[in-house]
Phi, psi and omega in degrees: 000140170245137177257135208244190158262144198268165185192160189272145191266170208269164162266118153260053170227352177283102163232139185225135205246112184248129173289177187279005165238026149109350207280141161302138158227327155231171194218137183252129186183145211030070150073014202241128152276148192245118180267127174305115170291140184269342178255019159219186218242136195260140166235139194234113161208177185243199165177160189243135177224170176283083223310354179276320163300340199225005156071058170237148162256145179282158178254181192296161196056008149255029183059254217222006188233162204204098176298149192199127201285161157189125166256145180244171196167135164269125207215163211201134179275313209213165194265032176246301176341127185319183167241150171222165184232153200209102159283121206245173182199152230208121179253141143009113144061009176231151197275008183273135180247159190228134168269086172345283197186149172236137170206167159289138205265204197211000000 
């Protein structure tokens, strides 16, 4: 038997495009830019696990716990276009975004 560790899998095609305090306004993925609607409300928050719960290494000087960025964002290929939501995620000190989870918004 193999066991592998799960984790979510990365986009390597995934780049987001940020206003200056950090917030997404657009996101490139499958060959698609995707537009934040600006007529909806982004939510951010962060959180912390235990790098042994979260198979992740921390990085120095944060002892044992490993912080990790996350945005939910509505997002629209065109100003016709469904809104769909797209949770993004940020690990500590590094420019790489990881795609959570997509889904349709309602």
């Amino acid at each position: 038997m193999t066991l592998a560790p799960e984790a979510p899998t990365q986009t390597h095609d995934l780049q987001v495009r940020t206003d200056a305090e950090g917030k997404p306004l657009a996101i490139r993925h499958d060959g698609r830019i995707w537009v934040v609607d600006p007529d909806t409300e982004s939510q951010h928050w962060s959180g912390s696990d235990a790098h042994w719960d979260s198979r992740r290494t921390p990085f120095v000087g944060h002892g044992g716990q490993v912080s990790t960025e996350y945005w939910r964002v509505q997002v629209r290929l065109g100003s016709t276009s469904a809104l769909r939501t797209f949770t993004l995620r940020r690990e500590p000190l590094s420019p790489l975004w990881f795609l959570e989870h997509v889904s349709d918004s309602d």
